[in-house]
C-alpha positions in Angstrom: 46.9 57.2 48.7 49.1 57.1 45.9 52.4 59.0 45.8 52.4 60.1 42.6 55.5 61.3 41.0 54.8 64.4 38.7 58.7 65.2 37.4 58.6 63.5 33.9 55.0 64.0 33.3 53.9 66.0 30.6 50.4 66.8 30.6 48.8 69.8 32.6 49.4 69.7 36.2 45.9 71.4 36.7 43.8 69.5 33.9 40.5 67.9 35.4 40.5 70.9 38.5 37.1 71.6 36.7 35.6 68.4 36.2 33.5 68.2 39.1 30.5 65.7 39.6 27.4 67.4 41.6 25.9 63.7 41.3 28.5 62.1 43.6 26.5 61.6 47.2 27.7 60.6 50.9 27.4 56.8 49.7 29.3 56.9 47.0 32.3 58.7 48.8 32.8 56.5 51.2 32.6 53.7 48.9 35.6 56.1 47.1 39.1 54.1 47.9 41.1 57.6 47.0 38.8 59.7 49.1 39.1 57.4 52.1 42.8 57.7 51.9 43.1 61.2 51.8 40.6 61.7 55.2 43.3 59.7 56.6 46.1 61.7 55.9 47.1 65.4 57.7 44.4 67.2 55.4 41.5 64.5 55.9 42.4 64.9 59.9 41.7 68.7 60.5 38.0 69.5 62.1 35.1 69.4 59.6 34.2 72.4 57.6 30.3 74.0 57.4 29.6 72.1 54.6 28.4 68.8 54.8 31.1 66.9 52.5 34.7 67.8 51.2 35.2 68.7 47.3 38.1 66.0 45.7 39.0 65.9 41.8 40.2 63.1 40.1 42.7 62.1 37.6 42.0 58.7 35.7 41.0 57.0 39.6 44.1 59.0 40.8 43.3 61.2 43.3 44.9 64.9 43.7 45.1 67.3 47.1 43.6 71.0 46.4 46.4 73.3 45.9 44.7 75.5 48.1 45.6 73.1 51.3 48.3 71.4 50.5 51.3 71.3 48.0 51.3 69.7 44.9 53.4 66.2 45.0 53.5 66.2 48.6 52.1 63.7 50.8 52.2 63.1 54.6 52.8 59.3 53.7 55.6 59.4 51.5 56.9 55.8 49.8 60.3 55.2 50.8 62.9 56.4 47.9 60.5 59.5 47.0 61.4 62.9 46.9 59.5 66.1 46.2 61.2 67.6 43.4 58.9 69.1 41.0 61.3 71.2 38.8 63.6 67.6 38.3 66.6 68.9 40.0 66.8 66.3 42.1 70.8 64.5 42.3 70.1 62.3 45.1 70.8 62.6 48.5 73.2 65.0 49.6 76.8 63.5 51.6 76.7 63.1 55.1 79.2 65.9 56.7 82.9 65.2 56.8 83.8 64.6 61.0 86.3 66.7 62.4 89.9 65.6 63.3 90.4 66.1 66.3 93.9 64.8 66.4 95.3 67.6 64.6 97.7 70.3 66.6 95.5 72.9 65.5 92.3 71.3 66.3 94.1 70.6 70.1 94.8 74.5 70.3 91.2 75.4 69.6 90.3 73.0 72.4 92.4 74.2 75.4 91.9 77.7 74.5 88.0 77.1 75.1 88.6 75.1 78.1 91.2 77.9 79.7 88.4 80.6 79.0 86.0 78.3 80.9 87.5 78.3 83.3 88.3 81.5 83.8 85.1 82.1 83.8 84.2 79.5 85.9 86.3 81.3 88.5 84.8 84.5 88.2 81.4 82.7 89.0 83.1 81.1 92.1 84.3 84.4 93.4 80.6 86.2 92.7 79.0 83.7 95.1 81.7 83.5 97.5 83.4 80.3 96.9 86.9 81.9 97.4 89.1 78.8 97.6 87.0 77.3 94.9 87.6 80.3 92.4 91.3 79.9 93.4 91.8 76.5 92.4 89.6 77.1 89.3 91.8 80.0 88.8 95.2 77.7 89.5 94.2 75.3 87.2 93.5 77.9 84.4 97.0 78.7 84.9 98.3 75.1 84.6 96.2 74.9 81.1 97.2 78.2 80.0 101.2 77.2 80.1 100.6 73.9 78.0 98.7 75.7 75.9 101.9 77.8 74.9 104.0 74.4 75.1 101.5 72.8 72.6 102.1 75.9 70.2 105.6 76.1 70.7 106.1 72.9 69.9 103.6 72.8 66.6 105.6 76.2 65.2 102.7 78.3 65.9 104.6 80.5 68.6 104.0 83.8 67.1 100.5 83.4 67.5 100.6 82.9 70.8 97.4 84.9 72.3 98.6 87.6 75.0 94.9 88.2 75.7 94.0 84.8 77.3 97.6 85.3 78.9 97.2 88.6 80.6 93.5 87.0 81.6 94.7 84.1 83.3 97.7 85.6 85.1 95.5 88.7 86.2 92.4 86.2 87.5 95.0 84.6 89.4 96.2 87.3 91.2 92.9 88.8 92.3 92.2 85.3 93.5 95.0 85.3 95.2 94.4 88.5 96.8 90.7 87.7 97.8 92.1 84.6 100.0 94.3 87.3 101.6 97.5 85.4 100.7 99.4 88.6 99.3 102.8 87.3 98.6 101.3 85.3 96.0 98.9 88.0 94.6 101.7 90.5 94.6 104.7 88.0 92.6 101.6 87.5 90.0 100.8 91.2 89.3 104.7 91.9 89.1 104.9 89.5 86.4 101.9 91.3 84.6 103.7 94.7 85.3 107.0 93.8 84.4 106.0 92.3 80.6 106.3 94.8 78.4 104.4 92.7 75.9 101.2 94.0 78.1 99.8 97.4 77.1 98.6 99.5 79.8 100.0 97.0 82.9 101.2 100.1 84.8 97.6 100.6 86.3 97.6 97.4 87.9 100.1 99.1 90.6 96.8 100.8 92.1 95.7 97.0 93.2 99.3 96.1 94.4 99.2 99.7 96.4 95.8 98.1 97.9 97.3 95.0 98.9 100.3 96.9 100.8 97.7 99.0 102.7 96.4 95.7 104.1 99.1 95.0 105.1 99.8 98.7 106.4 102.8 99.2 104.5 101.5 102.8 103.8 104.9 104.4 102.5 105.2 101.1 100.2 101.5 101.9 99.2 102.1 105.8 98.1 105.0 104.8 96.3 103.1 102.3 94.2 99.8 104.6 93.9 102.2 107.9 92.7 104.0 105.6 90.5 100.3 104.2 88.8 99.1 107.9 88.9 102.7 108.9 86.3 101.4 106.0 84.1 97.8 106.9 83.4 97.3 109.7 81.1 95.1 112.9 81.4 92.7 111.7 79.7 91.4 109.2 82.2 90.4 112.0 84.9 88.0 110.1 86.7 90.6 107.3 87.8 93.0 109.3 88.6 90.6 111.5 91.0 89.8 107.6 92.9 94.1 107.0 93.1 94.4 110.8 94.1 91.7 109.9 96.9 93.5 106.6 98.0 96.9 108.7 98.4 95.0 111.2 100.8 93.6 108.3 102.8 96.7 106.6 103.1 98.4 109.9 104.3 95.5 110.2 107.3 96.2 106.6 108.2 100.0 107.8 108.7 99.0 110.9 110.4 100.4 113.4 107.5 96.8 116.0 107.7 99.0 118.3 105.6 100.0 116.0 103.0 96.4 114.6 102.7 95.2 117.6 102.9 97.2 118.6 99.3 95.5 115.9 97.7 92.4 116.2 99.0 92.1 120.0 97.8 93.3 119.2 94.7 90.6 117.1 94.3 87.6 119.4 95.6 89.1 121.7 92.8 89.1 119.1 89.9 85.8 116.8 90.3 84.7 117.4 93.5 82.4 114.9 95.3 80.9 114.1 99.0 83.4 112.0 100.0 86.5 114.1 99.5 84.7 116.7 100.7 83.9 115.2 104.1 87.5 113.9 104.2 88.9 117.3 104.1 86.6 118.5 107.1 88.4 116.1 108.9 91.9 116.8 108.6 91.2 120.1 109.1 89.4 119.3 112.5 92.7 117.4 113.0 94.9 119.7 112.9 92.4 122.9 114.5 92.0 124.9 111.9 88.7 126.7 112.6 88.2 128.9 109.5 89.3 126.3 107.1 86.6 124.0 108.6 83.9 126.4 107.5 85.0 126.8 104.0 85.0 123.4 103.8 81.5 122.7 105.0 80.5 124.9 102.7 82.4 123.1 100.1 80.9 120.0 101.0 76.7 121.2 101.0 77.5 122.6 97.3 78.8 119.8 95.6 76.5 118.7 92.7 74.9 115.2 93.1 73.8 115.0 89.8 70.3 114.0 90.7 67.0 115.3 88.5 64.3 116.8 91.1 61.9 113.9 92.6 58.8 116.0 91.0 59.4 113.8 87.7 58.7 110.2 89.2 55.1 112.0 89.7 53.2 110.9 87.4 50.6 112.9 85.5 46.9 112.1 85.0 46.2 113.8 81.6 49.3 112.0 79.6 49.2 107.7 80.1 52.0 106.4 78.2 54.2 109.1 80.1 52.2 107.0 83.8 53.3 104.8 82.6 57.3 104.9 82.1 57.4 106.9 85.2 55.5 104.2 86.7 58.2 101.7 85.7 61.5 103.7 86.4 59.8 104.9 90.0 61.8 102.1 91.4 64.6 100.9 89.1 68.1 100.6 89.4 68.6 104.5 88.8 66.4 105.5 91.3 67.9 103.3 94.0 71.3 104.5 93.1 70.2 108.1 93.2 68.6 107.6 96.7 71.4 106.0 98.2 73.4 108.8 97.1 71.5 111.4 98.7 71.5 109.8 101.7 74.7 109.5 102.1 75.4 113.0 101.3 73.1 113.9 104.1 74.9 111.6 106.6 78.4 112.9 105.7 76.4 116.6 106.1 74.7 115.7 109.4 78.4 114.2 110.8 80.3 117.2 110.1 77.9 119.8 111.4 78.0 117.7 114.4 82.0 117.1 114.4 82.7 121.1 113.7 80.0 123.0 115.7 81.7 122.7 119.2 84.8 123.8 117.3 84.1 126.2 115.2 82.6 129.1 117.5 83.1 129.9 121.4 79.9 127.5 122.1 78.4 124.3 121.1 74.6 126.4 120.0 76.5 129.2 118.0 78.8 126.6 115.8 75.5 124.8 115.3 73.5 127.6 114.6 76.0 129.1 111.7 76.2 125.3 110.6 72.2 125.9 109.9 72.2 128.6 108.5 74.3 127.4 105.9 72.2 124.5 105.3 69.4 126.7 104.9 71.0 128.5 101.7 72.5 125.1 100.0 70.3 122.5 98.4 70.1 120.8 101.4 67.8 122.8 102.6 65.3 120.1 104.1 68.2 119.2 106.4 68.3 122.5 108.2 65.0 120.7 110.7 67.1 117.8 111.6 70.2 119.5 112.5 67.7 121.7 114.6 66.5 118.5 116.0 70.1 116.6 116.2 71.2 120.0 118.3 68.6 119.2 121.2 69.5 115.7 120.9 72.8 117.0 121.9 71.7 119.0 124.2 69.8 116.0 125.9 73.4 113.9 125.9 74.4 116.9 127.5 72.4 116.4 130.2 70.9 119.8 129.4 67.0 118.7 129.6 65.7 122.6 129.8 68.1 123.0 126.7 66.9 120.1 125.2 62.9 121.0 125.7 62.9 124.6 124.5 65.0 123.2 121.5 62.3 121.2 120.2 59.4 123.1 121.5 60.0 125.5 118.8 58.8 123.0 115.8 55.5 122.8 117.0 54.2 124.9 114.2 56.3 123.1 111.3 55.3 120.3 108.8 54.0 117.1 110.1 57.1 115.3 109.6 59.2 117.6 111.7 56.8 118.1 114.4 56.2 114.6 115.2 59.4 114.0 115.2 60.0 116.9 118.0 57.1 115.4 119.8 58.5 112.3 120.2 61.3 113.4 121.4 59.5 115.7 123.9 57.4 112.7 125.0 60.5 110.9 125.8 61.8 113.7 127.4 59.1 113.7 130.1 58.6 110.3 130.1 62.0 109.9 131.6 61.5 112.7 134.2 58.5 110.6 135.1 56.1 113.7 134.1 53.2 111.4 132.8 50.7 113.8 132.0 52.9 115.6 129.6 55.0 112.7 127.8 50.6 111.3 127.1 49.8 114.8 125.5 53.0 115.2 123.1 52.6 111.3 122.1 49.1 112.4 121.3 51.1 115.2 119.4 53.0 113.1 117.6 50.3 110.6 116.7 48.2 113.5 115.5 51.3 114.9 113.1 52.3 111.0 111.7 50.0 108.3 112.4 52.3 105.5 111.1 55.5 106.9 113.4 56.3 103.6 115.5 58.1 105.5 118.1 55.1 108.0 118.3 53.3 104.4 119.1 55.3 103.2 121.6 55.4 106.3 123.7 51.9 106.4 124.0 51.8 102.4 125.0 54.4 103.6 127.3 52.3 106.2 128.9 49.3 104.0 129.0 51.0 100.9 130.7 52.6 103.0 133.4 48.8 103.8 134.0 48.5 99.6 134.4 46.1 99.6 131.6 47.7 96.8 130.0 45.3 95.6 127.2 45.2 99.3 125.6 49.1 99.3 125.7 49.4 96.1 123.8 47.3 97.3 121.0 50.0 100.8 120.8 52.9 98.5 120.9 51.2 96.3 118.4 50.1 99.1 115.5 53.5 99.6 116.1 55.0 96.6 115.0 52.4 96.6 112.3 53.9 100.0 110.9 57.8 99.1 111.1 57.7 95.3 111.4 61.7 95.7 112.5 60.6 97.8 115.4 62.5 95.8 118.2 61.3 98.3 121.3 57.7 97.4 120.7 58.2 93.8 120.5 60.2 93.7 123.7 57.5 96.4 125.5 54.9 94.1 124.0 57.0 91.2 125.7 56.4 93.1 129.2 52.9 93.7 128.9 51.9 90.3 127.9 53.7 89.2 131.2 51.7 91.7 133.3 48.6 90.1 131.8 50.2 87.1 132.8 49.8 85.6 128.9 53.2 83.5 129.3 52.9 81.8 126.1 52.3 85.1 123.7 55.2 86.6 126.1 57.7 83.8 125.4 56.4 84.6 121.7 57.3 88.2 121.7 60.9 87.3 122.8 61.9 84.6 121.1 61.0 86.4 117.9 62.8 89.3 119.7 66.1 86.7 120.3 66.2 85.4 117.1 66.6 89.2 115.7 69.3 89.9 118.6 71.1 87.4 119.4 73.5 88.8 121.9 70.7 90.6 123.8 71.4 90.1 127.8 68.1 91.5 128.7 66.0 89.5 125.6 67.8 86.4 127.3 67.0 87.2 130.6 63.6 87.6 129.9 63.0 84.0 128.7 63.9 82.1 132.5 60.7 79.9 132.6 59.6 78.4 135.4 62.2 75.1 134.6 64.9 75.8 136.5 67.7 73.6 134.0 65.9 75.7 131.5 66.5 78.8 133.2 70.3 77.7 134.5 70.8 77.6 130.8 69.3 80.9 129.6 71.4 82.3 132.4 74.2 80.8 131.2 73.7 82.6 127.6 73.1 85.9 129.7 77.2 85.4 131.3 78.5 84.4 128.1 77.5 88.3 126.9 77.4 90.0 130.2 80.5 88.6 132.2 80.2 90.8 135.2 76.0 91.1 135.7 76.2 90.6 139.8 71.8 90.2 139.2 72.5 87.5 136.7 75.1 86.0 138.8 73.1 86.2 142.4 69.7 84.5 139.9 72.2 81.8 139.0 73.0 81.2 142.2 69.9 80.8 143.8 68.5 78.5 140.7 71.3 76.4 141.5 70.4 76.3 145.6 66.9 75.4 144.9 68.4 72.4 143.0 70.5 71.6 146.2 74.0 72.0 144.7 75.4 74.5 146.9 79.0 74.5 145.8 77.9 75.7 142.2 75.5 78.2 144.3 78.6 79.3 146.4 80.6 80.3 143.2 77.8 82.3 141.8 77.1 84.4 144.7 80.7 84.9 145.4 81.0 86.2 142.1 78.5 88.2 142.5 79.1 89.6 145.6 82.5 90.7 144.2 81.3 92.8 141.6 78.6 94.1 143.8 79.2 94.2 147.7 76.0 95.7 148.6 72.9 93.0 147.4 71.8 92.3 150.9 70.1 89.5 150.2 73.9 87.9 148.7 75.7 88.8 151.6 72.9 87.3 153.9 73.1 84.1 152.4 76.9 84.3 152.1 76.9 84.8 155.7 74.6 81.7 156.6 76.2 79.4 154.3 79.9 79.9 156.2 78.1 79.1 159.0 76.4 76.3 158.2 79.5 74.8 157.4 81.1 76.3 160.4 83.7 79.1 159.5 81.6 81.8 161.7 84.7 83.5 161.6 84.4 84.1 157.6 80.8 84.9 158.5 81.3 87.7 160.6 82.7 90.4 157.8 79.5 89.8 155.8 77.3 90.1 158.5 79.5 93.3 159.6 79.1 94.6 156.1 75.1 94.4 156.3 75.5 96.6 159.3 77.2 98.8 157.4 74.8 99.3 154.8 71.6 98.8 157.4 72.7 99.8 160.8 68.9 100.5 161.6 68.5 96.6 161.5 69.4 95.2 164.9 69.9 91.5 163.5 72.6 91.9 161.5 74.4 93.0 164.6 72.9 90.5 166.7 74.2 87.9 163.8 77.6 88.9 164.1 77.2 88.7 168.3 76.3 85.1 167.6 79.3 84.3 165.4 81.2 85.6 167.8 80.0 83.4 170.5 80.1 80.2 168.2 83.4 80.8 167.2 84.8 81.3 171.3 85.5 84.9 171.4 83.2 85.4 174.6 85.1 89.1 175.1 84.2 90.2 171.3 80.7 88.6 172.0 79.9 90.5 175.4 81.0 93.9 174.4 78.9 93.5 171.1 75.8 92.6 172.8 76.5 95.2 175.5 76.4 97.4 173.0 73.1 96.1 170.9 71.9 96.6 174.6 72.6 99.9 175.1 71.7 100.8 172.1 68.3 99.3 172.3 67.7 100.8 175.8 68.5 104.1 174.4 65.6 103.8 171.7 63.4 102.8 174.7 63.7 105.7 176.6 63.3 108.2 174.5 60.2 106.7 172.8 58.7 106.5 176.2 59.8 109.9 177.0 58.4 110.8 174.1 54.9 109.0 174.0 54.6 109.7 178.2 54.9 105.9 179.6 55.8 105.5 183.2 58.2 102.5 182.1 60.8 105.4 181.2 61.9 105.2 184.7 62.9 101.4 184.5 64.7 101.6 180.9 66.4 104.9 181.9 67.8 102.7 185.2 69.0 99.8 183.1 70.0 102.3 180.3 72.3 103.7 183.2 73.4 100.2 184.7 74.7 98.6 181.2 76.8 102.0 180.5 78.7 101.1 183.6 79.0 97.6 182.7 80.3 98.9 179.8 82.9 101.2 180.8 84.3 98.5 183.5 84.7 96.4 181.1 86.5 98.4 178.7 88.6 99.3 181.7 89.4 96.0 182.3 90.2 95.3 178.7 92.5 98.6 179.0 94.4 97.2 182.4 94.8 94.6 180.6 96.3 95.4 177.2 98.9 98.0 179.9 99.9 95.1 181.8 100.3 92.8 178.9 102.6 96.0 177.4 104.8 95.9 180.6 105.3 92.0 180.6 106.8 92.4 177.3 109.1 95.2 178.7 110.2 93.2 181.7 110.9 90.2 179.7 113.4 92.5 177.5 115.0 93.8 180.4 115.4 90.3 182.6 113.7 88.8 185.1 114.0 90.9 188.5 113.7 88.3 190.7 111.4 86.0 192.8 110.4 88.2 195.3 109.9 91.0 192.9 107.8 88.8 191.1 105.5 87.6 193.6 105.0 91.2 194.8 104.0 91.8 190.9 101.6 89.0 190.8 100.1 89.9 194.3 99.4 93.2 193.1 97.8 92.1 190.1 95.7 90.2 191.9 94.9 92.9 194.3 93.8 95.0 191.0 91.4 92.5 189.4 89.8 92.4 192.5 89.6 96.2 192.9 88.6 96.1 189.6 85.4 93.5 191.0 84.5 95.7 193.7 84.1 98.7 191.9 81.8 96.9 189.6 79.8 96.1 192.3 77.0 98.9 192.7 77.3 101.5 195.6 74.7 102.4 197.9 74.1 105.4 197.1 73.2 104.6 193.4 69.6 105.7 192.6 68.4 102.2 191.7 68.1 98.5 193.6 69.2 95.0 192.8 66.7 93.3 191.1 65.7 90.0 193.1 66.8 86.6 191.2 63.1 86.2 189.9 63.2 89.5 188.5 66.3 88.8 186.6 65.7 87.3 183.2 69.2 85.9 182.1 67.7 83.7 179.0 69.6 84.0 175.6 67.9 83.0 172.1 70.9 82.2 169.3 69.5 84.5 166.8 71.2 82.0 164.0 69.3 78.8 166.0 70.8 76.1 168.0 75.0 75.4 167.5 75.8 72.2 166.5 77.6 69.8 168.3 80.9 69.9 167.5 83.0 66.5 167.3 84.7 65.2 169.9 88.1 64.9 168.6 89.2 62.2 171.8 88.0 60.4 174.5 87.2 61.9 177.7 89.2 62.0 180.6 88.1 60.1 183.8 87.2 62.2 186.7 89.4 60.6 189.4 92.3 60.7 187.0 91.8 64.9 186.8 94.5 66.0 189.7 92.5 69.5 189.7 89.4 68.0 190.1 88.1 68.6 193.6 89.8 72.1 193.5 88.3 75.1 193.0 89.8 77.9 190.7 90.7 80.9 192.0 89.4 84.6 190.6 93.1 85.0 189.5 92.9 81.9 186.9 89.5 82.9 185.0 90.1 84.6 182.0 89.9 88.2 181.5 
């Protein structure tokens, strides 16, 4: 099509509109060169209308677009040098913008400025996702930009407009950088220079964050002398910040032990704005310094300060009135609620914590404090925690170790709301659980189930109740409509843990408490839970088990043994030495303590741990036939004859008097043999008497000189003449109500109890038998050792 140029034209713009042809048909248009071009421009392109053809006019063979679609002297295919300017005020084409110098001093000012606030900002964003040393260096380099900035404009004449806001921006950024890195020198020389400009309006409050820095570094009298001297520079009118620096000075003064001096503040504060905090904060000093009437008008300070939070009724929402559904609908869980929430429950934790600090203190018993502290509760607007410090009081009760306390304490909510009772029922369940009454902890979990189906603790006491009764599958399905309730509920995963073990289900087990690990990580008894049947695997879990739990002597003793079984019995030693030193009683330690010193032949270090297993089972003959044995091994024949004498004895006693008692006719021959060893016995410690008095005199002899050979052969003659007195009397008299057995009646075999001894090395060759000068003599009874 055409572009046809209508500014200089005079005739009608609208002339021929009318001068349609109803003769024209489909042949003829498309035989029509101006109606082909305008289908192919933006108007010929849109979809087809109903009717069967579009309607065109003409001008002399020059075609015109319908106003109605399109704009008069406008064409989608435009010649080049055509402009639409139907009114002819058309000048040509306009200049092409003028580029900016940026070489100019000015231009440069503009430039750096921008780039100092980016920065800055760039910094802020650093510190907001925890890139400390980041938003420091962002925040040095600001600095660095920020002084040639002021160069640039000193040196262009511009310094009066030097801008004091970027200024104070820059040097302030820099210091809370600073002091986020925790290198406080710095941060405190760049808020003096901020303070000490005068050109900076309202610097003087910046001494509160210097004040902070000095308590971190517990400077406290440095920090009250910077907080006071922020509190003279703010002004009245800003009441709420000087309530927060009022509340840092109290704080300060606890930290330094001054209760009165916080105490000041603290009042002052309660009397001004007073809030939660404060008020809890004054309970305490006053608890500090024993001031029991003081303490209750505090509490009761503290459950009527106003929280500022609208009733809960209007998040309802309403059936009759929807756009009201539907804001509440949309501010039910918003940013205001949260914030309200959170507040309450703090107030009810700084409530809960001082009833519990104040109610041993502030009557003659623990129940009368609490009981006032309730009652007061019960009046406030707090009123819905008067059940939990009900149920917190036999929870004190139970840590106590008052149980009957503790019982009748919650017994009495069984007729409250659902909330509270199963809540006391839990409790109670646990209560009997623990004092392995079954029946009862299974009808109070039922309680509690009944009261809150979705309690998780409720849950697992019943599971608890069930397993003890070995029914395994139905306790997995408790623990697990637990976890399905409170998802975090790290006592029924671990009890699930259990039970799938019982059912031997290893897999789901291992499961339950590696899910369990990965939520506690320093867990001893998750960790210990996971040894597999791998013993490297389980050497290492154990290892993981020490690292938390240094002194565990079970841990210890299962490392120890792991490490046997894999045949390193050095690593094995150290375990169950460590073990046995934080627990001297394991038995099973001190058995294998024993046998490994004498398998490597130190029977003497054997014989105190097989003396200490007597100790703790001297029912068990073999630990007393063990140390016999060491005894023998290790060539003290006296130690080992008097300690089997007395095994012997011993035993004989325990013969006769269970034939005695059951009627045998053997109690005869054990009461003769019972008789006979006691006489063994007593000659023997005769002997070992004689002896210890003779060795006694030698030494006194030998003090006072030698008295002679005569005298001394008299001496050893009549020591001689004593051992074999000594020999005789052991000899049985005639008149003794029993016989000497005959040699084939005498049964003189000995069994090592710890198994063959080993053959000890020979440490030189042996001496010939003709070479022995003593060899065809016979020792007399005077040479054998006592």
């Amino acid at each position: 099509m055409e572009n046809v140029h209508l500014a200089g034209e005079e005739e009608d713009l609208y002339s021929g509109y009318n001068d349609y042809n109803p003769t024209f048909d489909s042949e003829e248009l498309e035989n029509d060169v101006g109606f082909q071009q305008a289908v192919r421009t933006s108007h010929g392109r849109r979809p087809p209308v109903s009717t069967y053809y579009s309607v065109t006019s003409y001008f002399d063979g020059a075609a015109r677009p319908m106003t109605a679609v399109r704009a008069a002297g406008y064409t989608s295919s435009l010649t080049r040098g055509s402009t639409f300017d139907p009114l002819g005020q058309s000048k040509g084409p306009a200049p092409s913008l003028e580029a900016k110098n940026e070489d100019t001093p000015e231009e440069k000012i503009k430039i750096l400025e921008k780039k100092v606030n980016d920065l800055i900002e760039e910094s802020c964003m650093a510190q907001s996702i925890g890139a400390l040393q980041l938003a420091l260096e962002k925040a040095k380099e600001a600095g660095r930009k920020e002084r040639a900035l002021v160069r640039q404009r000193e040196q262009s004449g511009n310094a009066d407009h030097i801008n004091l806001d970027l200024t104070y921006s820059v040097l302030l950024n820099l210091a809370n950088q600073y002091a986020n890195n925790e290198m406080y020198p710095e941060a405190l020389n760049s808020y003096q220079v901020i303070v000490k400009n005068k050109m900076f309006s309202n610097a003087g409050r910046l001494k509160v964050n210097m004040a902070n820095i000095y308590v971190k570094q517990k400077n406290y009298p440095k920090a009250i002398k910077f907080y006071r001297m922020a509190l003279d520079q703010i002004s009245n009118a800003h009441k709420e910040m000087r309530i927060k620096i009022m509340q840092n000075i109290g704080v300060v003064f606890v930290r330094m032990g001054q209760y009165s001096d916080a105490i000041t503040s603290f009042e002052h504060i309660m009397s001004e704005s007073p809030n939660i905090k404060t008020g809890f904060n004054l309970i305490l000093c006053y608890y500090a310094i024993g001031d029991r009437e003081r303490m209750k008008k505090a509490f009761q300070k503290l459950i009527s300060v106003p929280l500022g939070i609208d009733d809960e009724d209007k998040y309802i929402p309403s059936n009759d009135d929807t756009d009201s559904s539907m804001v509440i609908e949309a501010i039910k869980n918003d940013k205001l609620h949260q914030m309200e929430r959170d507040l309450k429950v703090l107030a009810e934790k700084y409530i809960m914590t001082a009833a519990k600090l104040i109610a041993p203190a502030i009557e003659t018993s623990f129940a009368t404090g609490f009981d006032w502290c309730v009652d007061m509760v019960k009046n406030s607007q707090y009123v819905e925690l008067a059940n939990d410090l009900e149920i917190n009081k036999a929870i004190t009760y139970l840590r106590q170790k008052d149980f009957n306390q503790a019982v009748e304490t919650l017994k009495t909510f069984e007729k409250k709301d659902s909330r509270v009772k199963s809540a006391a029922a839990t409790n109670l369940s646990f209560l009997y659980f623990l004092e392995k009454d079954y029946d009862q902890a299974d009808r109070y979990a039922d309680l509690a189930m009944t009261a809150d189906r979705y309690n998780p603790a409720a849950l697992i006491n019943k599971g608890n109740t069930v397993f003890v009764k070995q029914d395994y599958e139905k306790a997995a399905e408790f623990y697990k409509e637990a976890l399905r309730n409170d998802s975090s509920c790290t006592e029924a995963l671990y009890n699930l843990g259990l039970t799938y073990k019982k059912l031997n289900r290893l897999e789901e087990a291992l499961d339950c408490f590696l899910k369990l690990h990965a939520i506690l990580r320093n867990s001893a008894q998750v960790m210990y839970q996971l040894l597999l049947e791998d013993p490297q695997q389980a050497i290492e879990w154990l290892i993981q088990v020490l690292s938390v739990t240094h002194t565990d002597p079970q841990a210890l003793a299962k490392l120890g043994e792991l490490y046997d079984g894999e045949g390193d019995k050095s690593q094995a030693f150290q375990y169950y030495y460590e073990s046995f030193r934080y627990f001297p009683s394991n038995i099973d330690v001190i058995e294998w303590l024993g046998a490994y010193y004498i398998e490597t032949q130190f029977c003497e270090k054997a014989i105190q741990y097989f003396e200490r297993a007597t100790l703790i089972q001297p029912t068990q003959v073999k630990w007393q036939l063990m140390v016999a044995s060491c005894y023998r091994r290790s060539g003290e024949n006296d130690s080992f004859l008097y300690l089997s004498w007395h095994i012997n004895i011993a035993c004989l006693r325990f013969l006769v008097r269970l034939c005695t008692d059951m009627g045998l006719k053997e109690v005869q021959d054990y009461a003769t043999k019972l008789k006979k060893a006691e006489k063994m016995k007593e000659i023997k410690e005769q002997r070992v008497k004689s002896g210890r008095e003779g060795s006694a005199r030698g030494r006194r002899e030998s003090r006072e000189g030698s008295a002679g050979s005569a005298d001394s052969g008299h001496s050893s003659n009549s020591t001689k003449g004593e051992r074999l007195s000594a020999k005789m009397r052991s000899l049985p008299g005639s008149n003794e109500p029993y016989e000497a057995s005959s040699p084939k009646e005498i049964d003189a075999s000995y069994v090592d109890p710890l198994g063959p001894q080993m053959e000890r090395p020979k440490t030189g060759a042996k001496r010939r038998v003709e070479d022995d000068d003593f060899a065809d003599e016979e020792l007399g009874d005077d040479l054998l050792p006592e």
